[in-house]
Each structure stands twice: as C-alpha cells, then as structure tokens.
The first five atom37 places (N, CA, C, CB, O) and aatype in JSON, in Angstrom:
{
  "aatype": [20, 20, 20, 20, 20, 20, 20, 20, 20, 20, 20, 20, 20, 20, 20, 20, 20, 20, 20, 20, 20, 20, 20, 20, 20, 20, 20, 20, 20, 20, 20, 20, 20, 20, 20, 20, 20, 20, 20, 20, 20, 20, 20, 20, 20, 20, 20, 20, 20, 20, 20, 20, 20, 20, 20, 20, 20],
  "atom_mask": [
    [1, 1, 1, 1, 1],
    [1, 1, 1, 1, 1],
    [1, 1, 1, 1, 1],
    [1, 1, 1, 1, 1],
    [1, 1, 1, 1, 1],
    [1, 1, 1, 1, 1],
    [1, 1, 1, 1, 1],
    [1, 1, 1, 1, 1],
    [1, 1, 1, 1, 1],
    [1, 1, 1, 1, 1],
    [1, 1, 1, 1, 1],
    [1, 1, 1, 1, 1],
    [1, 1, 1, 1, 1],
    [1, 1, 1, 1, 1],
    [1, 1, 1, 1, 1],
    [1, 1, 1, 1, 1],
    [1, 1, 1, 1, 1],
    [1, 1, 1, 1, 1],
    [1, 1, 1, 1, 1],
    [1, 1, 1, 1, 1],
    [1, 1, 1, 1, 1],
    [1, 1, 1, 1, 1],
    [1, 1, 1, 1, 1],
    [1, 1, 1, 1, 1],
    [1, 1, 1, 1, 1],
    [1, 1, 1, 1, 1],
    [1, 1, 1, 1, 1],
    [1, 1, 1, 1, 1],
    [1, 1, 1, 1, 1],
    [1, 1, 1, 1, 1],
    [1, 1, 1, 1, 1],
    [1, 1, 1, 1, 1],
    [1, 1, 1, 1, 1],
    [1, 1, 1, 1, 1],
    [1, 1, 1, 1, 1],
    [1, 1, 1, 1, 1],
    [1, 1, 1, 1, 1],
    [1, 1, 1, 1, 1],
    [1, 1, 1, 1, 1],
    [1, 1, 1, 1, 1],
    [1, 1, 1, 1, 1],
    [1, 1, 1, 1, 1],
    [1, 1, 1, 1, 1],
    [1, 1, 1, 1, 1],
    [1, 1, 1, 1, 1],
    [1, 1, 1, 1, 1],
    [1, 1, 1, 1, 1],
    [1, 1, 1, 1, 1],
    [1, 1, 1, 1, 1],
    [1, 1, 1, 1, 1],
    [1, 1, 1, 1, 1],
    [1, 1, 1, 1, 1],
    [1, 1, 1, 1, 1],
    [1, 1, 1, 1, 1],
    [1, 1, 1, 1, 1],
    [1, 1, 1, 1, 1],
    [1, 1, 1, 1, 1]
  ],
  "atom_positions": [
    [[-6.78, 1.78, -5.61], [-5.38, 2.13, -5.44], [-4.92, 3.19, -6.44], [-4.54, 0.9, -5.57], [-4.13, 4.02, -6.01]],
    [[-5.39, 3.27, -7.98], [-4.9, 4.02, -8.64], [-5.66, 5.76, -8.38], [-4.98, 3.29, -9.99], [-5.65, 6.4, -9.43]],
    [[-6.21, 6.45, -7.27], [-6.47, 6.88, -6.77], [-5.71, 7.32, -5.73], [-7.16, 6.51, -6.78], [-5.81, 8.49, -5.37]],
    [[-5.07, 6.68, -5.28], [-3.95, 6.74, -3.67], [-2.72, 7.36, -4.29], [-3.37, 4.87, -2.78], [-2.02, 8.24, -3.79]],
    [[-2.55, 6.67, -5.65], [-1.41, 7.12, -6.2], [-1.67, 8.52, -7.74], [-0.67, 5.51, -6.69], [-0.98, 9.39, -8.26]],
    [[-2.41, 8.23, -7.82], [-2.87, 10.26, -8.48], [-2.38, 11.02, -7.34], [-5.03, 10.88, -8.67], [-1.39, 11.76, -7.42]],
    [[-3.16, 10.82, -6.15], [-3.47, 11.96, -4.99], [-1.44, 11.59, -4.34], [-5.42, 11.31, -3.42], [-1.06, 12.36, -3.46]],
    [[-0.64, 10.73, -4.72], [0.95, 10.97, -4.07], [1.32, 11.64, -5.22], [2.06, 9.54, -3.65], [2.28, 12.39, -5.03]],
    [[0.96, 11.62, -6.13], [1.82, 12.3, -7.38], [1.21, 13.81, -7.18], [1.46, 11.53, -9.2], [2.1, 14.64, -6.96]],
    [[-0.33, 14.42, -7.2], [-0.4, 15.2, -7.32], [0.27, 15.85, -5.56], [-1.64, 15.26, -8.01], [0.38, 17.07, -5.42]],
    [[0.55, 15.17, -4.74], [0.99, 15.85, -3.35], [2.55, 15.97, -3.86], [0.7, 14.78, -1.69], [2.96, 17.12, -3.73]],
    [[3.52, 15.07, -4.41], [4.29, 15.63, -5.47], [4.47, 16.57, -5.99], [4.21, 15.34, -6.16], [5.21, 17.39, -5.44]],
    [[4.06, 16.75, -6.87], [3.9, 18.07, -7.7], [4.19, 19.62, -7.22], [2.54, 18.07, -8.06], [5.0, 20.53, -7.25]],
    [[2.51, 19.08, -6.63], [2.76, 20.45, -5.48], [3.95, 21.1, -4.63], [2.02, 20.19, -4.43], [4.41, 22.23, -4.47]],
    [[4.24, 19.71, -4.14], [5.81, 19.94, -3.05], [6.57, 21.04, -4.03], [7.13, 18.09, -2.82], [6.75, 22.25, -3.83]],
    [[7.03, 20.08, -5.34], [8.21, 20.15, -6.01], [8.15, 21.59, -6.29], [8.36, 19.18, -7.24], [8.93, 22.46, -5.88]],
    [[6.69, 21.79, -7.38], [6.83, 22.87, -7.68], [6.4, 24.6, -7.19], [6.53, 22.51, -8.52], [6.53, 25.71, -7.7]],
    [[5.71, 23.91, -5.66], [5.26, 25.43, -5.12], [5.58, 25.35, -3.87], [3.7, 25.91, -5.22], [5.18, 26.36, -3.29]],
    [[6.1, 24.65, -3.18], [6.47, 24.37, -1.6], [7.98, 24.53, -1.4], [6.04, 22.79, -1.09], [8.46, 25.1, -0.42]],
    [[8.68, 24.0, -2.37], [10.03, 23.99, -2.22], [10.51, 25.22, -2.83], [10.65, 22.8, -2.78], [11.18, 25.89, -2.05]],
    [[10.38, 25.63, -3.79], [10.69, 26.91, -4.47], [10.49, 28.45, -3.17], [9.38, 26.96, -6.0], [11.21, 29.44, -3.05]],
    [[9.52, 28.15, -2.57], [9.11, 28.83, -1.38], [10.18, 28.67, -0.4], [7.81, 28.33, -0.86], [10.84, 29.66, -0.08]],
    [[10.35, 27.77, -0.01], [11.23, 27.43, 1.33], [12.42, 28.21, 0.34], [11.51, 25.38, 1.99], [12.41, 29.44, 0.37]],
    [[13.12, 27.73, -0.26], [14.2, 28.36, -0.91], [14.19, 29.51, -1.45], [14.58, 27.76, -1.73], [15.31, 29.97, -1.65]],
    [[12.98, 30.4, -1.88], [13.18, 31.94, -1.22], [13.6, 32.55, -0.37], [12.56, 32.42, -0.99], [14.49, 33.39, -0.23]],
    [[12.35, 31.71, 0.65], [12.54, 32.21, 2.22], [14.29, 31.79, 2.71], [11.19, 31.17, 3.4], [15.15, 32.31, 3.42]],
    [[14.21, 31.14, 2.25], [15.67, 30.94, 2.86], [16.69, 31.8, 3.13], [16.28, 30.23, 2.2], [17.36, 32.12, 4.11]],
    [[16.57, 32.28, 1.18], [17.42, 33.33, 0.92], [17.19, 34.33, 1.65], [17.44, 33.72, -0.26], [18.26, 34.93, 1.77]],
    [[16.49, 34.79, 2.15], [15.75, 36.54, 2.79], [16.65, 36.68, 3.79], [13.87, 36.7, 3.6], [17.05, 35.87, 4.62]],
    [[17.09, 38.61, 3.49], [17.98, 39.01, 4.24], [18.03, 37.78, 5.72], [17.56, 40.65, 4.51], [18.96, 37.13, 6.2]],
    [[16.3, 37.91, 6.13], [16.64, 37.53, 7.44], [17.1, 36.54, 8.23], [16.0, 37.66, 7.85], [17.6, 36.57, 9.36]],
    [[16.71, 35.0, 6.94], [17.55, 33.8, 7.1], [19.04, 33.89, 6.99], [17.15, 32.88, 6.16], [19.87, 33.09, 7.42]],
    [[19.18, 34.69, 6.53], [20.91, 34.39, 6.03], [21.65, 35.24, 7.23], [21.47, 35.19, 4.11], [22.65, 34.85, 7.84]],
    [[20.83, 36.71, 7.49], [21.9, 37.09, 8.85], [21.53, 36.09, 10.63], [21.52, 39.24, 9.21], [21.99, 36.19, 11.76]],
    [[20.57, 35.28, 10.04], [20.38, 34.16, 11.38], [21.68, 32.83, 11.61], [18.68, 33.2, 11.02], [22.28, 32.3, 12.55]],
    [[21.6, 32.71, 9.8], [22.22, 31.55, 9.61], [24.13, 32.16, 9.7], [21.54, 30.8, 7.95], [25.11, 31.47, 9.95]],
    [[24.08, 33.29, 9.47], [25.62, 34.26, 10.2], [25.99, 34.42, 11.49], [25.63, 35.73, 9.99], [27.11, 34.35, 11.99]],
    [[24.69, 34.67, 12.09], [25.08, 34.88, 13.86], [24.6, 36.39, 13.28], [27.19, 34.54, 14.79], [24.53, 36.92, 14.39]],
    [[24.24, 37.43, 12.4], [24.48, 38.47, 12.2], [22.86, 39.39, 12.78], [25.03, 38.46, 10.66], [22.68, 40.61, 12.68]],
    [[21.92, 38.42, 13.35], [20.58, 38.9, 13.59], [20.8, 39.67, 14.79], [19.47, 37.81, 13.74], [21.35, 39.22, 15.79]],
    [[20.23, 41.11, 14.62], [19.96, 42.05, 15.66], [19.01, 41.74, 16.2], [19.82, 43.24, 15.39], [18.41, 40.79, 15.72]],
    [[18.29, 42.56, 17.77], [17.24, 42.51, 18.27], [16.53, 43.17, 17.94], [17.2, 42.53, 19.15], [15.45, 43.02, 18.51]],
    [[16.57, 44.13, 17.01], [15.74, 45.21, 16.05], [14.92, 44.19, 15.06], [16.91, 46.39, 15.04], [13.71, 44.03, 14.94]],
    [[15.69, 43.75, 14.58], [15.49, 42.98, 13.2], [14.76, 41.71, 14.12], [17.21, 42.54, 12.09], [13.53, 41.76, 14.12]],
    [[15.11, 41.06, 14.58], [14.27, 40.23, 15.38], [13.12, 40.88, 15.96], [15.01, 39.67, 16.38], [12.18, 40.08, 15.94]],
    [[12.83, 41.82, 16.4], [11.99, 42.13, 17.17], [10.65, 42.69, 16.07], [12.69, 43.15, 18.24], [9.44, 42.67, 16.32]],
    [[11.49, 43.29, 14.52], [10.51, 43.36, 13.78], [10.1, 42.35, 12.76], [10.66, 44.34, 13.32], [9.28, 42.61, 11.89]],
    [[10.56, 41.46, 12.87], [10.18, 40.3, 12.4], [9.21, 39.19, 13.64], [11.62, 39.71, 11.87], [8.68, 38.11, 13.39]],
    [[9.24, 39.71, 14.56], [8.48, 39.01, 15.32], [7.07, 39.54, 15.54], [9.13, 38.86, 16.43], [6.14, 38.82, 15.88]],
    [[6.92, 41.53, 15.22], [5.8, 42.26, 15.02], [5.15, 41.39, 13.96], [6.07, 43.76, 14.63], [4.12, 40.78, 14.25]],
    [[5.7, 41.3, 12.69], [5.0, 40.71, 11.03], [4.5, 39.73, 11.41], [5.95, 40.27, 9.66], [3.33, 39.61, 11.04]],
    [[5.05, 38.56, 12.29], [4.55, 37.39, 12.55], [3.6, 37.62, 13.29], [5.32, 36.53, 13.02], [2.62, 37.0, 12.88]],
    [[3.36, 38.32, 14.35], [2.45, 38.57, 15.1], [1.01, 39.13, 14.27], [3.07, 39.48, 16.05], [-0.06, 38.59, 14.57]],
    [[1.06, 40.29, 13.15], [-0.24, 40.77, 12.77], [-0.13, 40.04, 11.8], [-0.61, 42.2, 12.56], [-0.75, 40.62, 10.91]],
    [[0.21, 39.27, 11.47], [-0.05, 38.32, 10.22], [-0.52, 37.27, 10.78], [1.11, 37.92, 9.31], [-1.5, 37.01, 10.09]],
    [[-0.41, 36.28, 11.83], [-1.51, 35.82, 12.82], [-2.76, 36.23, 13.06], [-1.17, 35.9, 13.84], [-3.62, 35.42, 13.41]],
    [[-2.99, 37.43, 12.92], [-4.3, 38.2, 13.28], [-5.49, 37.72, 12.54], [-4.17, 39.71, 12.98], [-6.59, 38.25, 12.73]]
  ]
}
C-alpha cells in the first residue's frame, strides 16, 4: 500500500505543479479568452484549427 500512495502523491505533484499551471496559461491565450467573449473569428478559428491539425502530424 505504501507504494499506491507514493505513486497518488507523486500523480499529485505533477497535477499541481505542471498540469495546472498549463491549463491556466492556456486559458489565458488570446484565443481562450476571445472564445470565452463570443469575440472568436473564423480566421482565428480556422488558424487555430491549421496548428491543431500539423501538430497532429
């Protein structure tokens, strides 16, 4: 058991300190915030959907 609980603390950790800090970048980025406005173009959508696409690649 004290094994089960290293490996929740270290999945912890991780979250706290490199997963969440991330999401809350991303959050901030121009492009979340003009989504979370209503303010997203189809330009801006459409090149954000290119990045996603070759970054899949």
């Amino acid at each position: 058991m004290a094994t089960s609980t290293g490996n929740q603390r270290f999945v912890d950790e991780i979250t706290r300190e490199i997963i969440q800090p991330g999401v809350e970048r991303l959050m901030e980025s121009r492009y979340f915030t003009a989504l979370r406005a209503g303010e997203l173009t189809v330009r801006q959508l459409g090149g954000f959907a290119i990045q996603h696409y070759i970054a899949a690649l």
